[in-house]
C-alpha positions in Angstrom: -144.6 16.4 -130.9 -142.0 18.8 -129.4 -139.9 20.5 -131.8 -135.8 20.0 -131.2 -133.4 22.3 -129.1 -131.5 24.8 -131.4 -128.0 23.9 -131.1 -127.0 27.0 -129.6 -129.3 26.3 -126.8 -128.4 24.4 -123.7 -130.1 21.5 -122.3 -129.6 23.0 -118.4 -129.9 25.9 -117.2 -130.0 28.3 -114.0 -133.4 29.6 -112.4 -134.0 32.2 -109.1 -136.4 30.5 -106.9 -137.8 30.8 -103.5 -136.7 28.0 -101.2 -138.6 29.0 -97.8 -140.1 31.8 -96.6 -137.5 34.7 -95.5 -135.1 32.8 -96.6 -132.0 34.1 -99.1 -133.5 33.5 -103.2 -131.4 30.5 -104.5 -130.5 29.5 -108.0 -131.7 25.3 -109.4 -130.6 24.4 -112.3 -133.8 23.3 -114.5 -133.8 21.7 -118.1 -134.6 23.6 -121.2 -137.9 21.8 -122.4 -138.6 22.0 -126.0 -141.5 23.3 -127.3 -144.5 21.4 -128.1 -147.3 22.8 -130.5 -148.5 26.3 -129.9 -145.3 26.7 -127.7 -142.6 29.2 -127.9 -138.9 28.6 -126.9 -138.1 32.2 -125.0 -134.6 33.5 -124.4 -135.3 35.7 -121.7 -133.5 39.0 -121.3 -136.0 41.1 -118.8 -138.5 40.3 -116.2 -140.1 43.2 -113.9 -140.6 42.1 -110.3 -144.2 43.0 -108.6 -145.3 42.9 -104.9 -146.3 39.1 -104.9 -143.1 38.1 -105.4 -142.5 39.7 -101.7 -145.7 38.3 -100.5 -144.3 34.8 -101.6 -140.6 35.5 -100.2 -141.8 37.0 -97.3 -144.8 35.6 -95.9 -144.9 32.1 -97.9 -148.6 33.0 -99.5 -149.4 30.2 -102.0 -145.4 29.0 -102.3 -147.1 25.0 -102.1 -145.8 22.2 -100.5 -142.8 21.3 -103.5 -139.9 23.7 -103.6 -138.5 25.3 -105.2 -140.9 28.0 -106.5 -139.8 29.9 -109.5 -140.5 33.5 -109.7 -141.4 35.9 -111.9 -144.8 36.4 -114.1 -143.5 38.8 -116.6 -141.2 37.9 -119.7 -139.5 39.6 -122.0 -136.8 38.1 -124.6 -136.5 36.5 -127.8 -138.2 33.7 -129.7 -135.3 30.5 -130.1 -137.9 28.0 -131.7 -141.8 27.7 -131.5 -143.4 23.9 -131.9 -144.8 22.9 -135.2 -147.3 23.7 -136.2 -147.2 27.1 -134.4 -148.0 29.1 -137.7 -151.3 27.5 -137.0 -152.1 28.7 -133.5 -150.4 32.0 -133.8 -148.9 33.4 -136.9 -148.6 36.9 -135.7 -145.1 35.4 -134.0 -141.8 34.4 -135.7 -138.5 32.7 -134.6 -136.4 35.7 -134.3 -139.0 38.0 -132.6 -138.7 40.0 -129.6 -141.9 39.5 -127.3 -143.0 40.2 -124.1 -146.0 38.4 -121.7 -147.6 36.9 -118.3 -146.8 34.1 -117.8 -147.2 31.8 -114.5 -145.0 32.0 -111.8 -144.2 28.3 -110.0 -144.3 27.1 -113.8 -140.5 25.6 -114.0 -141.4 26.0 -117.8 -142.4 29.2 -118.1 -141.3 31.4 -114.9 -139.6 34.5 -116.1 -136.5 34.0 -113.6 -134.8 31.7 -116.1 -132.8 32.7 -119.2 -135.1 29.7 -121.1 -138.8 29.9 -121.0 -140.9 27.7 -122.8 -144.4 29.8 -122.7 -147.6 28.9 -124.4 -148.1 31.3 -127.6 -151.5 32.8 -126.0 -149.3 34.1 -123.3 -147.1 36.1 -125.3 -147.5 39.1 -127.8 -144.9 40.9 -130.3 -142.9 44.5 -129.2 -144.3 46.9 -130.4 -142.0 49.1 -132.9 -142.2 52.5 -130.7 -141.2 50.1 -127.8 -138.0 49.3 -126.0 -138.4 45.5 -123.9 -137.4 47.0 -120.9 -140.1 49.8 -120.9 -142.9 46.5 -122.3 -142.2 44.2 -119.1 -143.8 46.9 -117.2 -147.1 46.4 -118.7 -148.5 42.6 -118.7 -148.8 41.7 -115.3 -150.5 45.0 -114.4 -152.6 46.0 -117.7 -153.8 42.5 -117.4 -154.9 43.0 -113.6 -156.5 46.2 -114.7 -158.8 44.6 -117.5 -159.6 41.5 -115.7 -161.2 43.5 -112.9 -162.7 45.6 -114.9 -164.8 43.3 -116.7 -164.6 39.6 -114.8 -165.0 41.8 -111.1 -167.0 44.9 -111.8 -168.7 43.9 -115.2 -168.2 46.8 -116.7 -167.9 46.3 -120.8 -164.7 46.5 -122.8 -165.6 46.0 -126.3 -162.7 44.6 -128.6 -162.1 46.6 -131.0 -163.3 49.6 -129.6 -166.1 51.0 -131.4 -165.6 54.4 -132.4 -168.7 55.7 -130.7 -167.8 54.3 -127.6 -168.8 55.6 -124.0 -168.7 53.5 -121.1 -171.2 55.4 -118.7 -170.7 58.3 -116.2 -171.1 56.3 -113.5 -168.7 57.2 -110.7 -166.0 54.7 -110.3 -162.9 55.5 -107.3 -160.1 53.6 -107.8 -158.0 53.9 -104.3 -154.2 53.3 -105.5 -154.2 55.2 -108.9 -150.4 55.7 -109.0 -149.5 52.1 -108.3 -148.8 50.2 -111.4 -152.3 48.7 -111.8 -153.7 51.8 -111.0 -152.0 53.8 -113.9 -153.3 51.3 -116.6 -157.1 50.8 -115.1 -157.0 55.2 -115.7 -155.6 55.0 -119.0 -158.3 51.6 -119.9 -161.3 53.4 -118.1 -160.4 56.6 -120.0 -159.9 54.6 -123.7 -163.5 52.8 -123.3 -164.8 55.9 -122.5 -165.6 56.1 -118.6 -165.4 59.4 -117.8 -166.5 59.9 -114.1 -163.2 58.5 -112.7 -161.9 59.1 -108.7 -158.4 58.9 -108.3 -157.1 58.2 -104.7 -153.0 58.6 -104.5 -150.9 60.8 -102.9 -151.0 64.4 -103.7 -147.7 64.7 -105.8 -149.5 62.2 -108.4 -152.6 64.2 -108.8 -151.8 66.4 -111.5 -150.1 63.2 -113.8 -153.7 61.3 -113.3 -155.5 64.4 -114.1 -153.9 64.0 -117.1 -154.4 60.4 -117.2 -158.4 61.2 -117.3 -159.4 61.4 -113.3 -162.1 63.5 -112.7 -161.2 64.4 -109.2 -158.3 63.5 -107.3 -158.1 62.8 -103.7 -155.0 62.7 -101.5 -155.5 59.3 -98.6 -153.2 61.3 -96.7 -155.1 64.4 -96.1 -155.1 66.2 -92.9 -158.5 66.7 -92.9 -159.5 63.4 -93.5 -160.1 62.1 -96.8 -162.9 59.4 -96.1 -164.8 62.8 -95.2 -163.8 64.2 -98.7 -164.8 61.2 -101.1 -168.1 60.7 -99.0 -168.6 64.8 -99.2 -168.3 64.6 -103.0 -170.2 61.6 -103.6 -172.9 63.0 -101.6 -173.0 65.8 -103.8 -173.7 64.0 -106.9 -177.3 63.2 -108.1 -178.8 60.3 -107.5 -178.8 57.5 -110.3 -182.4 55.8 -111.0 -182.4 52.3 -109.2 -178.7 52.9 -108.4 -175.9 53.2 -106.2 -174.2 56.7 -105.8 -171.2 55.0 -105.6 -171.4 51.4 -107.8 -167.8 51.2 -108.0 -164.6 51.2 -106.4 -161.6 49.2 -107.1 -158.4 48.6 -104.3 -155.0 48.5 -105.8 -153.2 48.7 -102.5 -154.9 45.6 -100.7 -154.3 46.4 -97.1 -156.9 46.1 -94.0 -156.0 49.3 -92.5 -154.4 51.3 -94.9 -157.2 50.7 -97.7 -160.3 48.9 -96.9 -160.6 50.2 -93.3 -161.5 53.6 -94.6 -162.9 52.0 -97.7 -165.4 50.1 -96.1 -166.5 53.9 -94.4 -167.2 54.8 -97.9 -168.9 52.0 -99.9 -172.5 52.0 -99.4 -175.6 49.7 -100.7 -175.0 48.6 -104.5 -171.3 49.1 -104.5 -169.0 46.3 -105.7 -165.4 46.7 -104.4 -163.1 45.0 -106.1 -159.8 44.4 -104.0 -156.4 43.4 -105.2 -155.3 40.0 -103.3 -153.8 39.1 -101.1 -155.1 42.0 -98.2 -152.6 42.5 -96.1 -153.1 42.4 -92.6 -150.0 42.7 -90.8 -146.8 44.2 -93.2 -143.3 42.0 -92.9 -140.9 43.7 -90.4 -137.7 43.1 -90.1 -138.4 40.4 -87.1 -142.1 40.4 -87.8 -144.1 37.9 -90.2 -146.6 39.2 -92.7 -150.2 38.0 -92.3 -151.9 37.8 -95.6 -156.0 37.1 -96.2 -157.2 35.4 -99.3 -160.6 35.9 -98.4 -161.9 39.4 -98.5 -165.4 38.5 -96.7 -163.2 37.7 -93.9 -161.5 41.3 -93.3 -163.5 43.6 -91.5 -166.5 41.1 -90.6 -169.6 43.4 -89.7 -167.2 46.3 -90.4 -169.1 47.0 -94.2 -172.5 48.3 -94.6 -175.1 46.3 -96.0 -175.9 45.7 -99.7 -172.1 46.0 -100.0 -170.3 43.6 -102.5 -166.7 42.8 -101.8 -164.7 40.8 -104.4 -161.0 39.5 -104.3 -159.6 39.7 -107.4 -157.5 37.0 -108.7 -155.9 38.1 -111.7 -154.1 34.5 -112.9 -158.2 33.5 -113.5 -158.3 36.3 -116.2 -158.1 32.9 -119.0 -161.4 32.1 -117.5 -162.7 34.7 -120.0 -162.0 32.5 -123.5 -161.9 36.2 -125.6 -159.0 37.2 -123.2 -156.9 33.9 -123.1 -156.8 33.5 -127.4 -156.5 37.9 -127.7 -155.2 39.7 -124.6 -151.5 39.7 -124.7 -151.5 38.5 -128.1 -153.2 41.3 -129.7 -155.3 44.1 -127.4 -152.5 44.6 -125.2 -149.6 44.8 -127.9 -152.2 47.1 -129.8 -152.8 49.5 -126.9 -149.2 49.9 -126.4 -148.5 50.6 -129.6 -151.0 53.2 -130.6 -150.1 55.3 -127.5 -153.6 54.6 -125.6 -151.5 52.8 -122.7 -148.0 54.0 -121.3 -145.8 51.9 -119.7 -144.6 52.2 -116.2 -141.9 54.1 -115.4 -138.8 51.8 -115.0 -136.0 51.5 -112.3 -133.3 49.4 -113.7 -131.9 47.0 -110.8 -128.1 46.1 -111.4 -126.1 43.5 -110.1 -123.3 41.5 -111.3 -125.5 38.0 -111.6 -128.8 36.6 -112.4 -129.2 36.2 -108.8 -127.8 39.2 -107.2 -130.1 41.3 -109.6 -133.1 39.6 -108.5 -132.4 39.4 -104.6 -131.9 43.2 -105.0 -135.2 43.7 -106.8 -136.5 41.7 -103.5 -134.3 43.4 -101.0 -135.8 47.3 -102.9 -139.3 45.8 -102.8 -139.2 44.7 -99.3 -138.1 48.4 -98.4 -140.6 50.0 -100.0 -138.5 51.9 -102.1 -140.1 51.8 -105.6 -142.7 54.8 -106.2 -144.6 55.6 -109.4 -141.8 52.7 -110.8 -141.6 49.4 -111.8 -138.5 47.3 -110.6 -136.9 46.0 -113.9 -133.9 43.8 -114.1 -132.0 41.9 -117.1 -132.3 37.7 -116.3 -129.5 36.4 -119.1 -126.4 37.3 -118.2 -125.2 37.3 -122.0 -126.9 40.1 -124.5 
């Protein structure tokens, strides 16, 4: 049984969705739904935008066939009313709490875009102390991404808690993308559980912040001298593991055909799994030019990878598939690592505007010219503090 609306709550209220593909973001007017058990009633204050929401606005990838479709998978905001019995299902979380989480786009009860969110409790965890929200909205979507891949995609092991002993292997793993968001927190994950034979691909002006961040070696995609010639040199150097591939890992953050697998797919060899962020783009959005997106990895670069090579489209919104993850992720491990200083958030770029709606079109209007870098687009969603 759901439990009542506060008062102060009211039963409408405004939302940013996607209408149609390059198409202006308009505001619907949903109603608040009250929360059932092991459901929280969220004001929401921030939300962080992240490429998809471009891919959807732009190119139409996975918008459905009912609009509108709500955006935004990261929320941040206050806790108005949780369903009874909540204590039950969650008792780390309190009416009155600030708290922060992924939660699914489309979802007209949980999108982020909406200054009333009613969010399952598994979805959501408490701000940390040493934590401001705007700095925490940063982290779910991403960190998420990075453990999910980690374990679900690559199968590498992530104990919870983390043992103090614990080493994760010296197995080389590249990860092509470090500075992007998800790249950042699968560094500071990889380096936590202990994985200490990490290759960082970014431009050069990031190396010496992932260095810190615990890359081994760092290697700059825009090299003059080429830097598929680099990796492969370095790999080539290392000794060869017993029944093994030289190379058994490499994760894509960046997702696109020609700027990431093509010179990806030069470098995997026999026994490597390659984990790539979806969608892959194909063809980038111009300004009079529709994106082409491919959900299918198998399907980029047919015949174009050598053989004994692995390819695997990650799907981050699956991560609940992993029972351990849906009941602790964002309710405890991912609070937990903020908190005791093993993750940092993204830096932030705050996006003003006047209204709920012109803050999020220009969120979408920066993301669509590739302004943000090393940043996470972060923008207020009630208008009211």
């Amino acid at each position: 049984m759901a439990s009542p609306l506060p008062a102060s709550v009211p039963a409408t209220h405004p939302a940013v969705a996607i209408i149609a593909p390059r198409q202006p973001l308009q505001l619907t007017t949903l109603p608040t739904v009250p929360p059932s058990p092991s459901e929280a009633l969220v004001h929401v204050t921030w939300t962080a935008s992240s490429p998809l929401e471009l891919h959807r606005a732009d190119g139409g990838l996975l918008l459905g066939s009912n609009p509108p479709f709500l955006m935004a998978s990261t929320i941040g905001g206050t806790i108005l009313a949780l369903g009874t019995p909540a204590a039950a299902t969650n008792p780390r979380l309190r009416v009155g709490d600030t708290v922060f989480g992924y939660v699914s786009e489309a979802s007209h009860r949980e999108a982020a875009a909406q200054p009333y969110a009613t969010v399952p409790l598994n979805k959501l965890g408490k701000l940390p102390p040493n934590l401001a929200l705007p700095a925490a909205v940063t982290v779910p979507t991403n960190l998420v991404s990075a453990l999910h891949t980690l374990t679900a995609d690559l199968g590498l092991s992530l104990p919870w808690p983390v043992p103090a002993n614990q080493r994760g292997g010296d197995a080389p793993i590249l990860v092509w993308g470090a500075a992007s968001s998800v790249g950042l927190y699968m560094l500071q994950v990889l380096r936590h559980w202990g994985y200490g034979h990490v290759l960082a691909v970014a431009s050069g002006k990031h190396h010496a912040e992932l260095a810190a961040l615990g890359a081994r070696a760092c290697f700059d995609y825009r090299r003059p001298g080429g830097v598929v010639e680099e990796i492969t040199g370095y790999v080539d150097g290392l000794e060869a593991r017993a029944g093994g591939a030289r190379l058994p890992f490499i994760v894509d953050c960046i997702g696109s055909r020609d700027g990431s697998l093509r010179p990806l797919s030069r470098i995997a060899g026999r026994g490597s799994k390659v984990a790539v962020m979806l969608p892959v783009i194909n063809v980038r959005a111009g300004k009079d030019r529709m994106p082409e997106y491919e959900m299918d990895v198998s399907k980029v670069l047919p015949g174009g990878w050598k053989d004994g090579v692995e390819l695997i489209g990650v799907r981050t919104h699956s991560y609940a598939k992993n029972e351990f993850f849906r009941d602790h992720l964002l309710p405890e491990i991912v609070p937990a690592l903020l908190e005791q200083g093993v993750v940092q958030p993204n830096k932030q770029r705050i996006v003003e505007g006047s209204t709920l709606l012109e803050r999020a079109q220009n969120a979408l209007d920066l993301l669509r010219d590739q302004v943000p870098s090393g940043e996470k687009l972060v923008w207020r969603v009630a208008d009211e503090n």
